[in-house]
C-alpha positions as CSV (number, residue, x, y, z in Angstrom):
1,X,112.7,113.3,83.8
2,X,112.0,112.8,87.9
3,X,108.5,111.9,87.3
4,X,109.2,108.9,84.7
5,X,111.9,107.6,86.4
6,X,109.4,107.1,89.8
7,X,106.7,106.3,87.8
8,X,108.9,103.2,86.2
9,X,110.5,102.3,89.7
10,X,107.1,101.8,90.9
11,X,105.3,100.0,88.1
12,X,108.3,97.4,88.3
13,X,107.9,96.3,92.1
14,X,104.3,95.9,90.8
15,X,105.2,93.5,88.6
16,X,107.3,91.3,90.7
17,X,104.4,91.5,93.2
18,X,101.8,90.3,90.4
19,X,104.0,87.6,89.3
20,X,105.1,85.8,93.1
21,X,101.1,86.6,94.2
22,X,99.5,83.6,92.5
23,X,102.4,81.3,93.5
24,X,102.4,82.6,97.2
25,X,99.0,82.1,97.2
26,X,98.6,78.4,95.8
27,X,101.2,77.8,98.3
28,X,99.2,79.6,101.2
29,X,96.5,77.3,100.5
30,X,98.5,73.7,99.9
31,X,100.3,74.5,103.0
32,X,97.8,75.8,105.2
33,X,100.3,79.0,105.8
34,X,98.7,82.7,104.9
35,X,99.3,83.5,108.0
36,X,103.1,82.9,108.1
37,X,103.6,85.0,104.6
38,X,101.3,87.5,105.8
39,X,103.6,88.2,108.8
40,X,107.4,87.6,106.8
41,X,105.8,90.1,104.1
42,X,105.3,92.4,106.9
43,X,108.2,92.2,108.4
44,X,110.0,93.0,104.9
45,X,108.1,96.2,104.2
46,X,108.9,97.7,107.9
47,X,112.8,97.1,107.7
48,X,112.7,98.2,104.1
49,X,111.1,101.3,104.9
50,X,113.4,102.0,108.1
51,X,116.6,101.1,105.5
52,X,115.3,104.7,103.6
53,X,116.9,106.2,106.5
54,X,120.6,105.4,104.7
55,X,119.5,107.1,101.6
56,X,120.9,110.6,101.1
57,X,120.6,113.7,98.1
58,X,121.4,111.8,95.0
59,X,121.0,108.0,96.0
60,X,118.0,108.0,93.0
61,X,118.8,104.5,92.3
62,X,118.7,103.2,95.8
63,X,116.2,105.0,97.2
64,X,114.1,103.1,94.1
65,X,115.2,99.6,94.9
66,X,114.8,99.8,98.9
67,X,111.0,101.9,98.1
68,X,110.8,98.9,95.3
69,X,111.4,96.4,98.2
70,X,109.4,97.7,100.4
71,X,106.1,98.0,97.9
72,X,106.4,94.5,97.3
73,X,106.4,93.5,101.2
74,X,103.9,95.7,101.5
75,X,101.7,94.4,98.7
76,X,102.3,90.7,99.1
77,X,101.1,91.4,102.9
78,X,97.5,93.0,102.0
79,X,96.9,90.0,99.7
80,X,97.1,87.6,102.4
81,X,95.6,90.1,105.0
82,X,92.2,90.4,102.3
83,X,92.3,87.0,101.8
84,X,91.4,86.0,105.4
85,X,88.3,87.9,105.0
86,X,86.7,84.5,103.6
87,X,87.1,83.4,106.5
88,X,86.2,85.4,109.4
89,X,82.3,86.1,108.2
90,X,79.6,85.3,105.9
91,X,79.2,86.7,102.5
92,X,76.1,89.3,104.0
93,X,78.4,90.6,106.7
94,X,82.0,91.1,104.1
95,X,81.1,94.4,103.5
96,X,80.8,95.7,106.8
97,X,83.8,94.2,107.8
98,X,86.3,94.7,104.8
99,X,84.4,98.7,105.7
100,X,86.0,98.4,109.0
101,X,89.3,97.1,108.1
102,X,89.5,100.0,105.7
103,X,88.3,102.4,108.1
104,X,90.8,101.2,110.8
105,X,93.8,100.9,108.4
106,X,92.9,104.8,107.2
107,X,92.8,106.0,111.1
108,X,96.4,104.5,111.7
109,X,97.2,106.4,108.3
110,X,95.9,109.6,109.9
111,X,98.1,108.7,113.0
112,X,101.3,107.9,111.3
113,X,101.0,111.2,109.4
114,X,100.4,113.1,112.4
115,X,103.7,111.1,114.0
116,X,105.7,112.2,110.6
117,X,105.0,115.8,110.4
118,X,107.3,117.1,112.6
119,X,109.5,115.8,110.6
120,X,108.8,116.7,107.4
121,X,107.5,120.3,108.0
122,X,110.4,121.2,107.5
123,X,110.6,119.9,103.4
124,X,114.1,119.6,101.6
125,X,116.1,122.2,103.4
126,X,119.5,120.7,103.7
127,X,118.8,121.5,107.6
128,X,115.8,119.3,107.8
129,X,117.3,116.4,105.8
130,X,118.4,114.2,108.8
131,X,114.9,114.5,110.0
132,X,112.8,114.2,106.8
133,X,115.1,110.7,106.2
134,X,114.1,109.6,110.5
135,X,110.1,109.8,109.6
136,X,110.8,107.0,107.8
137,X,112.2,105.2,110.8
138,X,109.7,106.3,112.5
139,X,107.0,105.6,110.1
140,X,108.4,101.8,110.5
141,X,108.6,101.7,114.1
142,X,104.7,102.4,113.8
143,X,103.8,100.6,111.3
144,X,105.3,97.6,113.2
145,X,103.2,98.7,116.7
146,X,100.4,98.5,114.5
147,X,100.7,94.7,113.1
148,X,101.6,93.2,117.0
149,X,97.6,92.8,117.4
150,X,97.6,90.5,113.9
151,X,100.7,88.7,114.6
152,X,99.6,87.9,117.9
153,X,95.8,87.3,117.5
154,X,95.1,86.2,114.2
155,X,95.1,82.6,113.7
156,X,95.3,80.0,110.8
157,X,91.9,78.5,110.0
158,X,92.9,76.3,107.1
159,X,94.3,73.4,107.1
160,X,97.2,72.2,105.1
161,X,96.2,69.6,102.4
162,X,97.4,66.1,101.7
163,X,99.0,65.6,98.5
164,X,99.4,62.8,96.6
165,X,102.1,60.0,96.7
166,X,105.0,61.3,94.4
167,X,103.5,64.6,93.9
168,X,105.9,67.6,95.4
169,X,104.7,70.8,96.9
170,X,105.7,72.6,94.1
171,X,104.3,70.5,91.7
172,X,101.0,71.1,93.3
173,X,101.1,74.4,93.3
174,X,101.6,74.4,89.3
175,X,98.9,72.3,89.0
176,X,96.7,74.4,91.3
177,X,97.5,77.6,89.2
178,X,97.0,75.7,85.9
179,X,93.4,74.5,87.4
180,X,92.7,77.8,88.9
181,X,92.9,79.4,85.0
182,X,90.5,76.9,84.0
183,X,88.4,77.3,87.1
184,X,87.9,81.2,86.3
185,X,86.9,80.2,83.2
186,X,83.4,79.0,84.8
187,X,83.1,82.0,86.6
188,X,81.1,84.0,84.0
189,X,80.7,87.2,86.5
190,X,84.0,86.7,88.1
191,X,86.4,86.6,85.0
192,X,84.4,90.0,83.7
193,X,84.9,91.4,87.3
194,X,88.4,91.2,87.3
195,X,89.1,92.9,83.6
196,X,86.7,95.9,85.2
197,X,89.3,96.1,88.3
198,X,92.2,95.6,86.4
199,X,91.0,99.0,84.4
200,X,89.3,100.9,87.0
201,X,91.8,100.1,89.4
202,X,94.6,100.9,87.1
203,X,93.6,104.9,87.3
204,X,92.8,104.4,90.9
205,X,96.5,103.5,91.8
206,X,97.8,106.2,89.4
207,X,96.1,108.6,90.6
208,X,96.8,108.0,94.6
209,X,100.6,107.6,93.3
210,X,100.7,110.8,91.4
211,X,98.4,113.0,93.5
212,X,102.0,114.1,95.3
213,X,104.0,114.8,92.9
214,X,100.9,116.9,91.1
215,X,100.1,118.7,93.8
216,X,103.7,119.7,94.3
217,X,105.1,120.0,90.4
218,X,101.6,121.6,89.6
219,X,100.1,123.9,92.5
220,X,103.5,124.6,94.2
221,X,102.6,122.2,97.9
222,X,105.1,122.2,99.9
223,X,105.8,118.7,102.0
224,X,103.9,120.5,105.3
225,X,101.1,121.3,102.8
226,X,100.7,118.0,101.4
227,X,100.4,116.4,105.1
228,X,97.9,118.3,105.6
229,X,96.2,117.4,102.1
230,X,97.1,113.6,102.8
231,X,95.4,113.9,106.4
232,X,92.5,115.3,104.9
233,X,92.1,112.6,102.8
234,X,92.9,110.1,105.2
235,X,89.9,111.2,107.2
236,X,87.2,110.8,104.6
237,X,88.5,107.6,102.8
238,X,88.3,105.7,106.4
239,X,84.4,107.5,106.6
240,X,83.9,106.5,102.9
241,X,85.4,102.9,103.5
242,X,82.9,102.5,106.8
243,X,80.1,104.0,105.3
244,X,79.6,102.1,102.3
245,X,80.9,98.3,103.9
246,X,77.4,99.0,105.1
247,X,75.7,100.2,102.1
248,X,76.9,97.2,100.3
249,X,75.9,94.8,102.6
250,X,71.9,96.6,101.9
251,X,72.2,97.6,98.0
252,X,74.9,95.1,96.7
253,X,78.9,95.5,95.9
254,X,78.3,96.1,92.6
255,X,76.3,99.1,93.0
256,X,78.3,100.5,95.0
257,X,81.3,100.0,92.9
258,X,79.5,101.9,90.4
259,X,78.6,104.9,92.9
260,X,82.7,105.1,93.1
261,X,83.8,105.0,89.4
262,X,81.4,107.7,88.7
263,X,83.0,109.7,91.6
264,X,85.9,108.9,90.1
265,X,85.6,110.5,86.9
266,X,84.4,113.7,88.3
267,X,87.6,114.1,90.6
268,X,90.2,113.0,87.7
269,X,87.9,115.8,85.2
270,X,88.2,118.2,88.5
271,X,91.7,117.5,88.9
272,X,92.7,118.6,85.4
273,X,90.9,121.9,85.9
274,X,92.2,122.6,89.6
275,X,93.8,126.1,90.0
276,X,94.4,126.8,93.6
277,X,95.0,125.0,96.9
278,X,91.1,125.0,98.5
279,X,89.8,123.7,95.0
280,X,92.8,120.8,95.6
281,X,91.8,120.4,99.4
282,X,88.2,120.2,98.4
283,X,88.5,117.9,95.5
284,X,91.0,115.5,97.8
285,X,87.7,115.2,100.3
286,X,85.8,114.0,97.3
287,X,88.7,111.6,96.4
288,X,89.3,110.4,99.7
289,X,85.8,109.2,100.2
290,X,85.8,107.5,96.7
291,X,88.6,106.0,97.3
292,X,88.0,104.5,100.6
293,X,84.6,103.4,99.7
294,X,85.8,101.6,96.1
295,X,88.7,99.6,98.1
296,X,86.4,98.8,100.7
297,X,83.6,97.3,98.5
298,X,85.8,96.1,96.0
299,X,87.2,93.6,98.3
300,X,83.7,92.4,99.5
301,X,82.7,91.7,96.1
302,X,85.7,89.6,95.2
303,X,85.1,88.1,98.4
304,X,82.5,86.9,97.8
305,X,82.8,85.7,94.6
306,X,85.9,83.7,95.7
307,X,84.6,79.5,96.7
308,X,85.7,78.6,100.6
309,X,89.3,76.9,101.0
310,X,90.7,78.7,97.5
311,X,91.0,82.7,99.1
312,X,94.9,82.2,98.9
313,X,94.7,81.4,95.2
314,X,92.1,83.8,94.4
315,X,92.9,86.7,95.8
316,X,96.4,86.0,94.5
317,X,94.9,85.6,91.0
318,X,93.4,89.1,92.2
319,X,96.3,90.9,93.0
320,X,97.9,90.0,89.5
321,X,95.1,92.3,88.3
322,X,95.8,95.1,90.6
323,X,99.3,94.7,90.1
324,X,99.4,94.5,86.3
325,X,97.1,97.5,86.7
326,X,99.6,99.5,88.7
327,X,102.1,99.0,86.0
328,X,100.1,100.1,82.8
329,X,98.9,103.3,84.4
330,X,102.0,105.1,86.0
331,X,103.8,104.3,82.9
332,X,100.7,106.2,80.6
333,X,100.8,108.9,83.2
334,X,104.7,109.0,83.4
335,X,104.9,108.9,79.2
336,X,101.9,111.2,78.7
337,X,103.5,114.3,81.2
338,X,106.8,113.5,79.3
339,X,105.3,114.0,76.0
340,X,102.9,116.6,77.1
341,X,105.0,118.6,79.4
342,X,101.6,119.1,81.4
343,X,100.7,116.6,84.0
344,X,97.0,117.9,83.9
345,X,96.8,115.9,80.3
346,X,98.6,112.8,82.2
347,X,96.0,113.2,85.1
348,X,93.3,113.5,82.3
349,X,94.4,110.1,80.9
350,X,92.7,108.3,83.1
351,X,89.5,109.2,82.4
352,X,89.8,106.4,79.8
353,X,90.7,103.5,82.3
354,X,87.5,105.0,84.4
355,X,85.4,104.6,81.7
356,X,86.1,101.5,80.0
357,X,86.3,99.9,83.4
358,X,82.6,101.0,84.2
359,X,81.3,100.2,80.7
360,X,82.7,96.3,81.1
361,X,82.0,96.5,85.4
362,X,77.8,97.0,84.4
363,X,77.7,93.6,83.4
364,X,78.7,91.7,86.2
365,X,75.8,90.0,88.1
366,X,76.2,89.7,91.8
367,X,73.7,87.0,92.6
368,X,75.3,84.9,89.8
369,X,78.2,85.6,90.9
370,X,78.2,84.5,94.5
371,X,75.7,81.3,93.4
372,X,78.7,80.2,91.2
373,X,80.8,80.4,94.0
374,X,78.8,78.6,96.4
375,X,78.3,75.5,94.0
């Protein structure tokens, strides 16, 4: 079945992201060098995605490892892109700004869309096949524009640490994993944090991967209709990511995280139910603005849980449980439609992850937490 094969593709270039993330990371922070993987990972998601211009009808198998490829760039990139955050302001002002790069990365989503559709109005019409394969190009070429400013602007804070006589780089960045584990240990409110994101996000990632294939398997979308749907929900995750960077700089991450989940639940228990078009278009505004708003503040809060001059290492130890969350969840939701033969019982599923995320998430203190990391 299409939508197990995709869903497996996926989950494993999210596994090689959450195993080279810590590494990377360690490394980042030994070396002084974020900025230098943040730009080669970049790089290696905009040629990947221009190389989906060679695939053609029935090039399943490559189309997966060059989309693989290109996830991983892409993913390796927005570890070392969060991880700056540390850096750039104090722990009252994260929100607002992780808001704002949220916000700005949603707008160029909302432009890149707009750049594609021409292209892809046309959907899977052998006519319109050259073109639908050139928005990728396209979608490159932009996506590239769009990085110039970072590339060119963004400096290196760190620097790169002296290591001991007779110890290697790599050696060190072993033994700054192995003390990492321990170090999380110690960090009562950050340990619990990331088992709630590893859950919550799990059905957050599922559920932006699958909300294509749903709306087109399910409620008929055609690839102009889903533009639309993916514009409108563009739109209101950049307002939702804004808005609340600045509601959790007043009322805290954590309650704002726990706005989100419970938006969350309502759209997956709306999405299940869906019958026509509006109610999708309708329920996507409500998603779009949860979604937004719960990668927004869900950055801040790491952020500020994570102790200056270890973001590298952190953040990588945080993208291991994003990553090992995208994995688990398209696989349920791939096995589940499988079993099924409904994808509104897959889409269901992840109610579960929602609420055994929030039920361990209400326990995390956000004043410990960011005491803990000041000591």
């Amino acid at each position: 079945m299409a939508e197990r094969l995709w869903f497996w593709g996926y989950a494993l270039s999210m596994l090689v992201v959450a195993l080279v993330s810590p590494v990377l990371g360690a490394l980042a922070d030994i070396r002084a060098i974020k900025r230098r993987v943040l730009i080669v990972s970049t790089l290696l998601c905009v040629f990947s995605t221009a190389l989906l211009w060679f695939v053609h009808r029935g090039d399943v198998m490559l189309g997966l490892l060059i989309f693989g490829i290109a996830n991983i760039g892409f993913d390796v990139g927005f570890v070392f892109c969060s991880a700056f955050l540390v850096e750039l302001v104090p722990p009252q002002r994260m929100g607002r700004l992780s808001g704002y790069g949220w916000g700005f990365g949603y707008a160029g989503g909302l432009l890149s869309l707009a750049l594609a559709y021409p292209f892809l109005a046309g959907g899977f019409a052998d006519t319109n096949l050259a073109s639908y394969r050139l928005s990728f190009v396209v979608t490159a070429v932009f996506f590239l524009s769009a990085t110039l400013p970072t590339f060119l602007y963004l400096h290196e804070r760190a620097q790169p640490r002296a290591l001991p006589d007779g110890l290697t780089v790599w050696r060190a960045v072993m033994r700054q994993l192995r003390d990492t584990a321990r170090r999380l240990s110690a960090y009562r409110d950050l340990r619990r944090y990331f088992i709630a994101y590893l859950l919550y996000s799990d059905a957050i990632n599922t559920v932006i991967v699958a909300s294509g294939i749903f709306a087109n398997k399910v409620l008929d979308f055609t690839p102009g209709d889903l533009i639309i749907y993916f514009l409108v929900t563009q739109i209101t995750a950049g307002l939702g990511s804004v808005g609340f960077g600045f509601v959790a700089d007043r009322m805290g991450a954590v309650r704002s995280i726990t706005v989100t989940l419970v938006l969350w639940i309502g759209v997956v228990i709306g999405a299940a139910a869906v019958q026509t078009h509006g109610q999708f278009y309708l329920l996507g505004l409500v998603a779009g603005a949860a979604l937004g708003a719960n990668q927004s503040v869900s950055r801040t809060l790491l952020g500020r849980f994570t102790p200056l001059g270890h973001q590298g290492e952190f953040f990588g130890f945080f993208s291991v449980a994003g990553k090992f969350a995208a994995i688990l969840g398209p696989i349920v939701y791939g096995e589940v439609t499988a079993w099924t033969g409904s994808q509104r019982w897959a889409v269901l599923s992840m109610t579960l992850f929602f609420l055994v995320g929030l039920a361990v998430f209400v326990g995390v203190d956000e004043r410990r937490g960011m005491a803990a990391a000041q000591e």
